[in-house]
TIMAR-570310 format. One record per residue (C-alpha): x, y, z; residue in three letters. Coordinates in nm, 3 decimals. Layout:
+---------+---------+---------+-----+
:      xx :      yy :      zz :   r :
+---------+---------+---------+-----+
:       X :       Y :       Z : ALA :
...
+---------+---------+---------+-----+
% end
This chain:
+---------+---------+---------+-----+
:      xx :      yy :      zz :   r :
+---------+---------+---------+-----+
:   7.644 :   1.490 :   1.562 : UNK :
:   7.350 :   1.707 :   1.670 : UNK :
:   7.408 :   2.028 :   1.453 : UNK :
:   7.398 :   2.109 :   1.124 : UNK :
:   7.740 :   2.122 :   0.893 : UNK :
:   7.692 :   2.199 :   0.508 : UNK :
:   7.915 :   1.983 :   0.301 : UNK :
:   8.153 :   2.240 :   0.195 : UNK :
:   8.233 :   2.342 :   0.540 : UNK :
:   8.548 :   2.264 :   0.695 : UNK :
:   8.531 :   2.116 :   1.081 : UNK :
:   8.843 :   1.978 :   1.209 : UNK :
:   8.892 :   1.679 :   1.498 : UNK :
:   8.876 :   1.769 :   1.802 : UNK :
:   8.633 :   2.034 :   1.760 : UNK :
:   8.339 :   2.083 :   2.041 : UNK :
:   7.989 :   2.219 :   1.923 : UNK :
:   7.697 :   2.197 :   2.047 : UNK :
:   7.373 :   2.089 :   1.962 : UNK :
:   7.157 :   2.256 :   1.755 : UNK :
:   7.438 :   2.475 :   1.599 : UNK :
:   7.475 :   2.536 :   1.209 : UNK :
:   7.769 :   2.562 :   1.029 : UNK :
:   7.709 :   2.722 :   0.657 : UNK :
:   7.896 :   2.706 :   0.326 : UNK :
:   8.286 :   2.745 :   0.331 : UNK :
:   8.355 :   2.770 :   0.723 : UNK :
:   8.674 :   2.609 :   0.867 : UNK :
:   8.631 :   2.580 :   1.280 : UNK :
:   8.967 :   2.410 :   1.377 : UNK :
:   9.000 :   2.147 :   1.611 : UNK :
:   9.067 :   2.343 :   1.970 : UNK :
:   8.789 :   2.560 :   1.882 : UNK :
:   8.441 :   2.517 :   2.139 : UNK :
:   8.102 :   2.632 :   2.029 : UNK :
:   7.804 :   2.579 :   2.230 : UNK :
:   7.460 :   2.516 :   2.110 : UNK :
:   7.184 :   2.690 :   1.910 : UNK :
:   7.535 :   2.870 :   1.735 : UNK :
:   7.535 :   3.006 :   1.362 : UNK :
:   7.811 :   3.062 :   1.185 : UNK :
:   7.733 :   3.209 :   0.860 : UNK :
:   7.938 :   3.183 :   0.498 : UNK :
:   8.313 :   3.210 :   0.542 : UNK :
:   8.333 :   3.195 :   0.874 : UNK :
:   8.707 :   3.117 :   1.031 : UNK :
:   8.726 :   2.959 :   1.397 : UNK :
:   9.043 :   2.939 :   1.570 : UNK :
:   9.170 :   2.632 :   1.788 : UNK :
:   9.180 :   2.860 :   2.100 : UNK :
:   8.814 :   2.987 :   2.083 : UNK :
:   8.560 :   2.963 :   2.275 : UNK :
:   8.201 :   3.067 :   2.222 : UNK :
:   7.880 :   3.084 :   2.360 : UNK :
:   7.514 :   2.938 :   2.351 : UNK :
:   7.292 :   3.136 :   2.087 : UNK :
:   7.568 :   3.354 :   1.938 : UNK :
:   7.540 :   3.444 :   1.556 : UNK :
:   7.823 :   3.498 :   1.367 : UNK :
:   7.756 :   3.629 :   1.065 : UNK :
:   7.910 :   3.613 :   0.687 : UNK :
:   8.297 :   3.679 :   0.643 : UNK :
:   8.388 :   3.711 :   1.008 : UNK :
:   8.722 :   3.563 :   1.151 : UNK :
:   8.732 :   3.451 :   1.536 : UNK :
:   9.074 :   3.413 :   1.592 : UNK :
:   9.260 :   3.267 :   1.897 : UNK :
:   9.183 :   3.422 :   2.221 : UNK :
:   8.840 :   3.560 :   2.141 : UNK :
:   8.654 :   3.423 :   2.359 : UNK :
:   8.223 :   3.504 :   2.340 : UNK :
:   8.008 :   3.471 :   2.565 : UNK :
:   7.584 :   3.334 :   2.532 : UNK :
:   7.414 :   3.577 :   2.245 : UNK :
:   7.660 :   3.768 :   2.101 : UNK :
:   7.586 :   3.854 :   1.821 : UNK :
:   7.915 :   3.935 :   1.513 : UNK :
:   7.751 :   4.132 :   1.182 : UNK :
:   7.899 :   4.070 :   0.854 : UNK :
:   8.244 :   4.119 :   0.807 : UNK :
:   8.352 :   4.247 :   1.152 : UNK :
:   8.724 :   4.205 :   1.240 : UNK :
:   8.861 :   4.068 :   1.560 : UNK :
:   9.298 :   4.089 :   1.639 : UNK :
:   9.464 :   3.884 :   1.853 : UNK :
:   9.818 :   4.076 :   1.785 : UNK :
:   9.868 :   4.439 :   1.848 : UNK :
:  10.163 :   4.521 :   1.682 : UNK :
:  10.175 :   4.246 :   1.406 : UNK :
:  10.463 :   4.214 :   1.160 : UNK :
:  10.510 :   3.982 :   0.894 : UNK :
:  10.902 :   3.935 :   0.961 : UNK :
:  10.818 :   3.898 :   1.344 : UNK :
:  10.652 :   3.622 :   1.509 : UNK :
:  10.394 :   3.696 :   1.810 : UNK :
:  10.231 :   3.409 :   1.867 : UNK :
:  10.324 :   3.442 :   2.235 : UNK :
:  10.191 :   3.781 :   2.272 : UNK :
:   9.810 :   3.690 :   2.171 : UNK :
:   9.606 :   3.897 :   2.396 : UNK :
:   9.289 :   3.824 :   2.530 : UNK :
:   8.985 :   3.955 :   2.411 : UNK :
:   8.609 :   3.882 :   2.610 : UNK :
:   8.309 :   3.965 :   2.471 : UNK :
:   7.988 :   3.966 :   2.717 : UNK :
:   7.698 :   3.850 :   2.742 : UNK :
:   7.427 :   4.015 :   2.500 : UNK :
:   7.652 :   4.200 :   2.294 : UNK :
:   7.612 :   4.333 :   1.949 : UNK :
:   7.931 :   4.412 :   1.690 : UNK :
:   7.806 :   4.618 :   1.407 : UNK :
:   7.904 :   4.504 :   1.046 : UNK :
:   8.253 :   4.577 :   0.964 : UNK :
:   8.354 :   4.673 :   1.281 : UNK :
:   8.679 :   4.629 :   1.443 : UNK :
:   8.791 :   4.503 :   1.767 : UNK :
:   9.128 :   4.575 :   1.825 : UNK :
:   9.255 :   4.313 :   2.113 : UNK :
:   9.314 :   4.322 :   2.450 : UNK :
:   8.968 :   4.475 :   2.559 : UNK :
:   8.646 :   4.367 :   2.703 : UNK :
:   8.321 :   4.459 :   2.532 : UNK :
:   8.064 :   4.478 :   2.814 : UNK :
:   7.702 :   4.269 :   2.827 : UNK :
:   7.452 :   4.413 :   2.593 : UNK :
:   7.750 :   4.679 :   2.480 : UNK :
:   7.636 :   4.784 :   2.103 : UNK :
:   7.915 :   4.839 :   1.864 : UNK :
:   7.773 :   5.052 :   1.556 : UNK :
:   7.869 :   4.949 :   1.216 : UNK :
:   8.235 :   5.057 :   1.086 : UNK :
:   8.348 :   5.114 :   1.459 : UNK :
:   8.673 :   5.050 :   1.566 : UNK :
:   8.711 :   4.953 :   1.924 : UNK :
:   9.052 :   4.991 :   2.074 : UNK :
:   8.955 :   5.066 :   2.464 : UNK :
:   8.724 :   4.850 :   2.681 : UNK :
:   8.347 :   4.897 :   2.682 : UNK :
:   8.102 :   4.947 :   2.940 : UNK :
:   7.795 :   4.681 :   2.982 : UNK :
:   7.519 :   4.894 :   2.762 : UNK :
:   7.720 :   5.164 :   2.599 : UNK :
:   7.623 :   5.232 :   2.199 : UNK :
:   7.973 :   5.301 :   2.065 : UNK :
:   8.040 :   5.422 :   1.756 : UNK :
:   8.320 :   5.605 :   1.497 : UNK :
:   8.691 :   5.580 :   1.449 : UNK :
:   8.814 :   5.527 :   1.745 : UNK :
:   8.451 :   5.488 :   1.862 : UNK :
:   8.367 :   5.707 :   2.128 : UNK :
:   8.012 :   5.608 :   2.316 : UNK :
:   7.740 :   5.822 :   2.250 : UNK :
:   7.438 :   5.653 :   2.414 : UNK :
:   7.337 :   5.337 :   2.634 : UNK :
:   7.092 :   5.035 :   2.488 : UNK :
:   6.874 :   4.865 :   2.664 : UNK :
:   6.898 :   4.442 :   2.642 : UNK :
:   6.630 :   4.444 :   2.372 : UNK :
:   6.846 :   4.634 :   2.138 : UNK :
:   6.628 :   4.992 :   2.182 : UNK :
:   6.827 :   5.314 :   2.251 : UNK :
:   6.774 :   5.443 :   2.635 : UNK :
:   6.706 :   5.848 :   2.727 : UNK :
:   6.997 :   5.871 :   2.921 : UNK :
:   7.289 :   6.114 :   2.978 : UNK :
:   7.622 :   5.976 :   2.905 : UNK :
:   7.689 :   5.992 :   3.302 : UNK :
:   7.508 :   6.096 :   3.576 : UNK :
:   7.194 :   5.994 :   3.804 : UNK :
:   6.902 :   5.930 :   3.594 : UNK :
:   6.644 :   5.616 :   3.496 : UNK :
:   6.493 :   5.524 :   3.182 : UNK :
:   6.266 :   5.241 :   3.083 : UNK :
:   6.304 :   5.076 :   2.757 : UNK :
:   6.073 :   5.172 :   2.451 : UNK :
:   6.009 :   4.827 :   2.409 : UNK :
:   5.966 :   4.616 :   2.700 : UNK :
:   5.927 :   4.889 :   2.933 : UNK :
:   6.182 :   4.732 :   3.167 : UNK :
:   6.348 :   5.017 :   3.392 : UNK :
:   6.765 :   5.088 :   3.361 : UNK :
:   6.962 :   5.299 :   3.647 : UNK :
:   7.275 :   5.517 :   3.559 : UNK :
:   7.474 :   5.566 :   3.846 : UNK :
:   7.753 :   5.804 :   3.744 : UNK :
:   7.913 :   5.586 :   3.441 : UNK :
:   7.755 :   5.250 :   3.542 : UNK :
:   7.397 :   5.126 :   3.392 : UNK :
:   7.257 :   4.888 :   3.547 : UNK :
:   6.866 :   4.703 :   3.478 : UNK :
:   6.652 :   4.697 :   3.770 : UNK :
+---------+---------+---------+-----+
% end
């Protein structure tokens, strides 16, 4: 065992996770579940058996990654955000069968106490402001946020805000690393 498990945490057999990963106070990651390394999963964090997530993500306090989420290196999941797996869950009706899929990319941030609502793709580096709900996929880059969330900007892979237009032809470099970013149309690319 090469990572870090706090006694009161809950890892089942069977369970994959790589090294360097820390699992804190209270979190249950079930035995189908796969974690890579350099992973933290903060207080109260659930894992489902068919999970899958990346080197370096951080998933923070309260946050439930239920089957078919699947994350890839450095996302990053603020407190309390909500992932689905069901779209149209009843008690009296079982849906197990119908999970549906949801891939988050490379890079990406999910706000505290936001929502994904399954069945979408969040793109790399997509950031996902605080109290959004997501119920549509998500261009690599886009700053989404509200209820539904609606994008209102593009962020660069440090985490800075870009001067763009929602859609056009237009470069921007980013405040921070001055590293240069292309819209074409609705597509942002990083030179």
């Amino acid at each position: 065992m090469n990572y870090y498990q706090h006694p009161s945490a809950i890892i089942d057999e069977g369970a994959e996770i790589g090294d360097g990963s820390r699992v804190w106070h209270f979190a249950h990651v079930c035995g189908g579940a796969k974690i890579g390394k350099e992973v933290s999963l903060g207080q109260n964090v659930f894992v489902g058996n068919k999970v899958r997530i990346g080197d370096r993500c951080k998933i923070q306090n309260n946050v439930s990654v239920y089957d078919n989420v699947y994350l890839e290196e450095g996302v990053f999941c603020g407190p309390s955000m909500v992932f689905t797996n069901v779209y149209n869950p009843r008690s009296l009706i079982e849906r197990k069968s119908e999970y549906k899929d949801t891939l988050v990319k490379k890079g990406a941030t999910l706000g505290a106490n936001s929502t994904i609502v399954c069945g979408v793709t969040i793109g790399a580096y997509a950031f996902i402001g605080a109290g959004a709900v997501i119920n549509r996929d998500v261009p690599d880059y886009a700053l989404m946020v509200g209820v539904p969330a609606k994008q209102i900007g593009w962020m660069s892979e440090y985490g800075e805000q870009l001067d763009l237009p929602l859609s056009g032809q237009a470069e921007a470099r980013c405040p921070h690393t001055g590293e240069v970013y292309r819209l074409d149309g609705h597509v942002l690319k990083k030179l």
